[in-house]
VOGU-3710 file (C-alpha; in Angstrom, 3 decimals, decimal comma):
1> xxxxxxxxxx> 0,401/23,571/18,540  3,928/23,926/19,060  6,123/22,592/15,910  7,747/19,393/16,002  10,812/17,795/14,936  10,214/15,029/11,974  11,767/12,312/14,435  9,171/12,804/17,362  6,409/13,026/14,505  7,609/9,680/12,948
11> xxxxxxxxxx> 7,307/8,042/16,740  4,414/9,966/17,261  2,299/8,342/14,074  4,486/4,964/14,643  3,017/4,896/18,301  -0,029/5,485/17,365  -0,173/2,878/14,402  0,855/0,260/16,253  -1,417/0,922/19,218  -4,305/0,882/16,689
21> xxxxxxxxxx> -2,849/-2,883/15,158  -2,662/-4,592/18,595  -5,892/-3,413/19,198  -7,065/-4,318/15,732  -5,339/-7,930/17,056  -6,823/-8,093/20,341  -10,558/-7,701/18,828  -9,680/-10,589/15,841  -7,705/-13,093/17,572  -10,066/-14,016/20,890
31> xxxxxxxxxx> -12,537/-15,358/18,595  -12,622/-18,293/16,362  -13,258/-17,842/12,170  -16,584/-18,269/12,299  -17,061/-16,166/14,510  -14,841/-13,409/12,149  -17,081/-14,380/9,421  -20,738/-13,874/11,105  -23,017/-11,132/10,988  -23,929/-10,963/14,543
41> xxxxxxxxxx> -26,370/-8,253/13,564  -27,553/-6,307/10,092  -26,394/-3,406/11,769  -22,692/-4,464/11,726  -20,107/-5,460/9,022  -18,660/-9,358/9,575  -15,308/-8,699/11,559  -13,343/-9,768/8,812  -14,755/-7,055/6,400  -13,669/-4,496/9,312
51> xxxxxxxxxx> -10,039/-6,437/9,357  -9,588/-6,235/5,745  -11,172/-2,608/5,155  -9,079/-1,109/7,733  -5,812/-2,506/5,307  -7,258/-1,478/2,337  -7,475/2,097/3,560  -4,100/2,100/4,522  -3,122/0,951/1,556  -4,725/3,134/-0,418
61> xxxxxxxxxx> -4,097/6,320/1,322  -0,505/5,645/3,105  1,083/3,455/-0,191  -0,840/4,414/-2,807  -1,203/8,367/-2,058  1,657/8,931/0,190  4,228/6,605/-1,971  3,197/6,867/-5,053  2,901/2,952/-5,439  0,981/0,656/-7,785
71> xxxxxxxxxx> -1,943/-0,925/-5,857  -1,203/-4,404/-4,130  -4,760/-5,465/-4,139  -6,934/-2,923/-7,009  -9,475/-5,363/-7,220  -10,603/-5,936/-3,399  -11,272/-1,933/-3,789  -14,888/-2,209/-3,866  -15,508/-4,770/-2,218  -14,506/-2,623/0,831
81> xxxxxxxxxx> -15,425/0,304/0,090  -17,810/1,836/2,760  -20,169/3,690/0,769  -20,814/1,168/-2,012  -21,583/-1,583/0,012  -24,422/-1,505/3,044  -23,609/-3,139/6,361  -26,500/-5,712/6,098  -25,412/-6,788/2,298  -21,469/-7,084/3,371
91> xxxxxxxxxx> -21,600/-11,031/3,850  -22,594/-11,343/0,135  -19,761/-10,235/-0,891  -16,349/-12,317/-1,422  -14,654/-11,385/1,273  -11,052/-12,224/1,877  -11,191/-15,102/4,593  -10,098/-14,589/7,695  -6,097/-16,022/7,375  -5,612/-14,125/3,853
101> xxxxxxxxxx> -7,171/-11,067/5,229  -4,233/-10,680/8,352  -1,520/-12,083/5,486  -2,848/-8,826/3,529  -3,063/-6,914/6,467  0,500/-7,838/7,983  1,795/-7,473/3,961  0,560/-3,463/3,932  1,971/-2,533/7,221  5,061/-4,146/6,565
111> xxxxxxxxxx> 5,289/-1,793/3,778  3,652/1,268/5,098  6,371/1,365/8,396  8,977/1,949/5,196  6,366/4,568/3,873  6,958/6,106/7,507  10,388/5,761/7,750  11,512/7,479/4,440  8,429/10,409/3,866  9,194/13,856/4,636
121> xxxxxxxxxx> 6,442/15,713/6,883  6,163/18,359/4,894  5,423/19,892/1,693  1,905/18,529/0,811  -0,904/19,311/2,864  -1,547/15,320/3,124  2,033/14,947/5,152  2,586/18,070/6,818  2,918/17,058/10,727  2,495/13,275/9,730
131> xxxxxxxxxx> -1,466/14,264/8,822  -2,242/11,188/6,704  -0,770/8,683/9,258  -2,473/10,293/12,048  -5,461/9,928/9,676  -5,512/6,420/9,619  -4,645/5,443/13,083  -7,707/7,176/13,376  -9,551/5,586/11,051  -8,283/1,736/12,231
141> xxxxxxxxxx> -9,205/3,094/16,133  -13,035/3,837/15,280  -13,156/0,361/12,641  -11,765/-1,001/16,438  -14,560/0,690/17,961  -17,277/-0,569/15,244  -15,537/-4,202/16,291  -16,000/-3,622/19,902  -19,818/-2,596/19,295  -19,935/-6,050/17,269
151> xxxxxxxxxx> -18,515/-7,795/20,231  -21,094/-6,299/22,454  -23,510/-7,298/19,905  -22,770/-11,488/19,347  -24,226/-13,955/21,199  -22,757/-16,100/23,564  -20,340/-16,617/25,885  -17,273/-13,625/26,497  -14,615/-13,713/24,274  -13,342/-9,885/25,837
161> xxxxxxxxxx> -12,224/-9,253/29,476  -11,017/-6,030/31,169  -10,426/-4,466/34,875  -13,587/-3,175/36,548  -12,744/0,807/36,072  -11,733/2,485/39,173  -14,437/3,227/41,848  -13,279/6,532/42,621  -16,495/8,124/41,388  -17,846/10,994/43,720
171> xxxxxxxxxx> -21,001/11,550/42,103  -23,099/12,079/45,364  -20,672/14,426/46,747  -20,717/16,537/44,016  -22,641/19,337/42,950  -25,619/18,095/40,347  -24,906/21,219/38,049  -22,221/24,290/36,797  -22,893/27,334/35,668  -21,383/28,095/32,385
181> xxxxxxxxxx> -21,078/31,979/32,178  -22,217/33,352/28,735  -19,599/35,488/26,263  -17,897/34,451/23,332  -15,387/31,215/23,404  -13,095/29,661/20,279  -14,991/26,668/18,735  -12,884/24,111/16,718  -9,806/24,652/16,009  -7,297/25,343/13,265
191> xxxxxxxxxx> -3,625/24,297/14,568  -4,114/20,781/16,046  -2,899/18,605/13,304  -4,521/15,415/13,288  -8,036/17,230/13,468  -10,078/16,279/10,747  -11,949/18,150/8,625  -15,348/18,941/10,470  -13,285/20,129/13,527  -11,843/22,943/11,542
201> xxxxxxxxxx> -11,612/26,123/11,435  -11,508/27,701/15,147  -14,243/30,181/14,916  -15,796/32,279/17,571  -19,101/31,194/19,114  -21,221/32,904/21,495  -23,758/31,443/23,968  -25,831/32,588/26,430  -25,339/31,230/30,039  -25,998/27,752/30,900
211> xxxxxxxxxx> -26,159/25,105/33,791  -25,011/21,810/32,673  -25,012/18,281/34,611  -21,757/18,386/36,487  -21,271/14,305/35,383  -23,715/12,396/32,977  -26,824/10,823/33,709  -26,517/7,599/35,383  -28,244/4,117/35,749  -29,995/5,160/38,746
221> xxxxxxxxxx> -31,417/8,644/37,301  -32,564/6,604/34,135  -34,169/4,202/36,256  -36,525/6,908/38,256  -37,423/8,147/34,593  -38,681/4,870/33,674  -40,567/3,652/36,938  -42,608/7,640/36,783  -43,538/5,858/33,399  -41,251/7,622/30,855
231> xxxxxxxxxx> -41,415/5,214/28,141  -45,098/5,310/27,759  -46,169/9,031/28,387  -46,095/10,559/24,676  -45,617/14,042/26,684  -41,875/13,609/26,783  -41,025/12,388/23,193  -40,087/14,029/19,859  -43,028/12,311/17,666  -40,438/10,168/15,784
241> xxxxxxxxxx> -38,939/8,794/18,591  -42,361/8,417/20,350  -43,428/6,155/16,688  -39,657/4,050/17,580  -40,477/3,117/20,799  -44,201/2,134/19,828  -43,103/0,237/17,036  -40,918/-1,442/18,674  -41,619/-2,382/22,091  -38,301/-0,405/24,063
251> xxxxxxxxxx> -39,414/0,278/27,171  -35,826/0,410/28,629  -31,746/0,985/27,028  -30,748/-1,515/24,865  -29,729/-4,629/26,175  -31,569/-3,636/29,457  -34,102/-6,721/30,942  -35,673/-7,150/34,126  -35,984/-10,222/36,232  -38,266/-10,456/38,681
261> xxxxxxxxxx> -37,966/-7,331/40,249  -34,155/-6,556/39,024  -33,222/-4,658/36,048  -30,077/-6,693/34,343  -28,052/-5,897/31,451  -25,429/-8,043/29,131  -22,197/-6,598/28,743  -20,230/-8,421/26,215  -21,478/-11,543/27,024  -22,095/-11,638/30,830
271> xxxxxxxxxx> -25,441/-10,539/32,291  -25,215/-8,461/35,526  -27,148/-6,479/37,733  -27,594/-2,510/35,761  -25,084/-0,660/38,389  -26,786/2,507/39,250  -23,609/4,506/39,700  -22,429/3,963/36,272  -23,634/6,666/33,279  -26,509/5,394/31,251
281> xxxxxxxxxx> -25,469/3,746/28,209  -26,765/2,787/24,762  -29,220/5,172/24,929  -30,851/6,727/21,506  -30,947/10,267/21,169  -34,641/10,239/21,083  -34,365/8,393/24,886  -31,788/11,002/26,142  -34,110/13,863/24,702  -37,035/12,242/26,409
291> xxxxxxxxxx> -35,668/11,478/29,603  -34,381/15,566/29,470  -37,940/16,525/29,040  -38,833/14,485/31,770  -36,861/15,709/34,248  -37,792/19,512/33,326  -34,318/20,054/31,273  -32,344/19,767/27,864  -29,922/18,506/25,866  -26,773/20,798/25,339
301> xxxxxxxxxx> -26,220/21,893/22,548  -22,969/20,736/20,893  -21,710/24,446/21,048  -22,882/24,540/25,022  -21,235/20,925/25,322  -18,163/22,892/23,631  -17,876/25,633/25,781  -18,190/23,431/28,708  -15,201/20,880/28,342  -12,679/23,463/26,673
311> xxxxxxxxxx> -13,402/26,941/27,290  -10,929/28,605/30,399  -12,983/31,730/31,882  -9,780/32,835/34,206  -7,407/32,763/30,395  -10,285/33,027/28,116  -8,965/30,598/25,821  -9,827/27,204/24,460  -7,597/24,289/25,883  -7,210/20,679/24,059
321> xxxxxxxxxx> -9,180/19,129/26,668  -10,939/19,779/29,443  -8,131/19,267/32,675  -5,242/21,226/29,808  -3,387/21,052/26,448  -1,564/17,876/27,896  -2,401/14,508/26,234  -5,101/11,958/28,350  -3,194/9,632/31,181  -5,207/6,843/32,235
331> xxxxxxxxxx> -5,810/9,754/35,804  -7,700/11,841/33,412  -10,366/9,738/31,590  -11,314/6,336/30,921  -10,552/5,356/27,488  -8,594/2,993/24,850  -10,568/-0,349/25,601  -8,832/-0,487/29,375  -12,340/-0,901/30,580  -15,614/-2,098/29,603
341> xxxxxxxxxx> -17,927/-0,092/31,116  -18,419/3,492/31,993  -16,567/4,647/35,300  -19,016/5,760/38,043  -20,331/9,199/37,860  -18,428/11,720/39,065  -14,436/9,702/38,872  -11,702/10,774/37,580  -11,753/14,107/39,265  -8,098/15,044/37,701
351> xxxxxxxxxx> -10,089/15,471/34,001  -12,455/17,843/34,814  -12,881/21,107/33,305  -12,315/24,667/35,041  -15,768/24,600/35,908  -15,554/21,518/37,460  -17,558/19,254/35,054  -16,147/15,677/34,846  -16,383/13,234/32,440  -16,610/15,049/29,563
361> xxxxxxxxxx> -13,994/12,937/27,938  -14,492/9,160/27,926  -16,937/7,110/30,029  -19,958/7,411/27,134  -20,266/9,721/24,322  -23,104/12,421/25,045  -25,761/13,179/22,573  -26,055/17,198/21,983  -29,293/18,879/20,890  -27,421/19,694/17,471
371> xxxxxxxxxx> -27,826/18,412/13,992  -24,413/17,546/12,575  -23,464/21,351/10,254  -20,275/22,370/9,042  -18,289/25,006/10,820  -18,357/28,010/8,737  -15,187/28,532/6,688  -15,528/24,172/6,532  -13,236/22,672/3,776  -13,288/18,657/3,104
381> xxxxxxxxxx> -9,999/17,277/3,553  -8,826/15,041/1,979  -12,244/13,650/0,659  -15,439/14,793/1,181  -16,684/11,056/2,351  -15,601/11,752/5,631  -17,963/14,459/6,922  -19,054/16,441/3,825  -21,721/13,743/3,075  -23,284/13,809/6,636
391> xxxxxxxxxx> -24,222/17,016/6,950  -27,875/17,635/7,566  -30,654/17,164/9,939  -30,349/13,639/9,137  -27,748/12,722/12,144  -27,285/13,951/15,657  -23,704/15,193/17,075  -22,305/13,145/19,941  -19,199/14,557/22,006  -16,299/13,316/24,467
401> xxxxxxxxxx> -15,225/10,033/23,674  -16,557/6,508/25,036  -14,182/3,806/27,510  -14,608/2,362/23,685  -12,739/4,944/22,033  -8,720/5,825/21,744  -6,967/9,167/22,620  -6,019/9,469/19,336  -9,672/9,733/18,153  -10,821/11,853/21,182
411> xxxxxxxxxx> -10,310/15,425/22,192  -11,989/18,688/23,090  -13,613/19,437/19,576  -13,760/15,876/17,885  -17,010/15,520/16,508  -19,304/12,659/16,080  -22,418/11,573/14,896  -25,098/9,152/14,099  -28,901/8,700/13,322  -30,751/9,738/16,527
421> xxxxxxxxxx> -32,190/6,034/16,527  -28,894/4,380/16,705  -28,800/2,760/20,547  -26,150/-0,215/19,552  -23,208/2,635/19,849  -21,559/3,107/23,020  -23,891/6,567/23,398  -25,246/8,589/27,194  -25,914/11,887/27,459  -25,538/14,736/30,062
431> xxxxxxxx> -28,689/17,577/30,533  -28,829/21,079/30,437  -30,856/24,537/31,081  -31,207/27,974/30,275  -29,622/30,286/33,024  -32,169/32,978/34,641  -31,794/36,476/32,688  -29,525/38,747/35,592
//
């Protein structure tokens, strides 16, 4: 990346904070206190722990770390501390109440814009290009993402609206599949600096050649694989997920019903007909793997899923994200909470990739064939919570971003991942397969 001066990285980390907080606002605010205080499922924090966690962090990394100040609030510490305290067990706890919860929050970000205004962006690893502060808008963006998943979650009536996304998508028109030639390509990368720690170092990766699903999977695809009887032919299934779907009666994505002969879904409170041009969404790994089977295919691995989105055959090089090095517009991708819902396969034709694969950024994240490894050369930064304590076969990696997810906490080689059960996240998927030997 090219260097910056200290001024644009101030407003760069100031933009990007405060985008986070009205979000952060936006998600609080259309809902009453008891509503902040629920647990609308065991799967999800209360909203308020979310509010008050997100401040804490701050605190402790942007004031306490950054500053050099005495702690504001030491002994709320545990209380939100993510790994001490399981989801399900959070509304034990004494939680800050909703109004002394913002009071706290507005009281740390009063005092972390000072932090901002007077730190040098260099010197430490923690500041150098405004790291840490690009660290937590990061960090508040995917607690607002966890809150939007909660949302989608509660009962009743909506409490969220947004724009219907814009019906530009082409998905008929377009060719069902690119070839991705094989050869090396630059994985990760090792001068973007807000990447976190499991994005780094570049490295060199080599795959054989591939065809990948030119857009993902949609409504209407997913539809065919359950009416040839998908959910109840063991054939397609990895035995674990074939044992989740027995034990538990899913015979369709989550939130998914049918009446009469219609399939409907609720989306954040409103039920509506599932629209078959949209991507599939909420989808477990173990249903995207199946449905792959199914329909003779693959999932990508997250190298292949890699290679697809960044890597330039004419250049040879890696770009940011798929359509260039140049930050997302709202032309490129759907993301940031404008929408809420995928945009219809194939749209946004001025993101795709040199291949001409769209929607590889935003719209759903995509489930990869990969377990969640370190790159090699991998160094936690600046605490080994983050990603060093995921790695295993335990979790799946999921790539590209969802209409739930911020630009800040999206690009070409962000990295995510969850338990290949997990269907309440905002997750699709995209197919792959081998190319013929020449």
């Amino acid at each position: 990346m090219t260097t910056v001066d200290e001024t644009t990285l101030r407003q760069r980390a100031l933009d990007a904070l405060l985008t986070a907080r009205n979000r952060t606002s936006l998600l609080t605010d259309c809902v009453d206190d008891g509503e902040l205080t629920a647990q609308h499922s065991p799967l999800m924090s209360p909203l308020v722990w979310d509010l008050a966690h997100i401040s804490n962090q701050e605190e402790q990394w942007l004031w306490r770390a950054v500053a050099g100040r005495a702690a504001l609030r030491p002994e709320i510490d545990s209380i939100y501390d993510a790994f001490e305290h399981p989801r399900a067990l959070r509304p034990t706890l004494p939680l800050l109440a909703p109004a002394e919860a913002r009071a706290y929050a507005s009281d740390v970000r009063t005092r972390v814009l000072d932090v901002l205004d007077g730190t040098a962006m260099e010197g430490r690893p923690l500041v150098e290009s405004a790291f840490v502060f690009g660290m937590i808008a990061q960090h508040e963006q995917q607690h607002d993402e966890t809150m939007l998943i909660t949302h989608q979650l509660r009962k009743g009536p909506a409490a969220l609206t947004a724009p219907a996304p814009p019906a530009d998508g082409a998905g008929d028109l377009l060719p069902t599949e690119v070839h991705v030639p094989g050869g090396p390509f630059t994985m990760g990368t090792s001068d973007e600096p807000w990447a976190l720690d499991n994005e780094r170092p570049a490295h060199t990766r080599i795959t054989p050649a591939f065809f990948i699903d030119t857009v993902p999977v949609a409504n209407g695809a997913y539809l065919r694989f359950m009416a040839d009887g998908g959910y109840t032919d063991p054939r397609w299934w990895h035995p674990e997920g074939w044992a989740q779907i027995r034990q538990h009666s899913i015979a369709a994505p989550l939130f998914w019903r049918k009446d009469g002969g219609q399939w409907l879904r609720r989306r954040f409170g409103v039920d509506e007909p599932v629209p078959e041009d949209q991507p599939v969404v909420h989808v477990s790994w173990y249903e995207a793997d199946a449905y792959a089977r199914w329909a003779g295919r693959r999932l990508p691995t997250e190298a292949e899923w890699e290679k697809a989105a960044r890597h330039d055959p004419v250049s040879g090089r890696s770009r940011r994200y798929p359509w260039g090095d140049a930050d997302p517009t709202p032309a490129h991708a759907n993301l940031g909470q404008r929408h809420l819902s995928p945009a219809p396969a194939g749209s946004y034709p001025e993101g795709r990739s040199p291949l001409g694969v769209r929607q590889l950024i935003g719209d759903v994240w995509e489930w990869t064939a990969s377990d969640f490894l370190p790159y090699p050369g991998f160094r936690a930064f600046p605490y080994k919570e983050y990603s060093e304590v995921f790695f295993g076969d335990a979790h799946k990696v999921l790539r590209g971003g969802s209409f739930a997810v911020d630009q800040v906490a999206c690009r070409g080689t962000f990295r995510n991942w969850d338990l290949p059960v997990r269907r309440q996240i905002f997750s699709g998927f995209r197919t792959a397969r081998d190319a013929e030997p020449a």
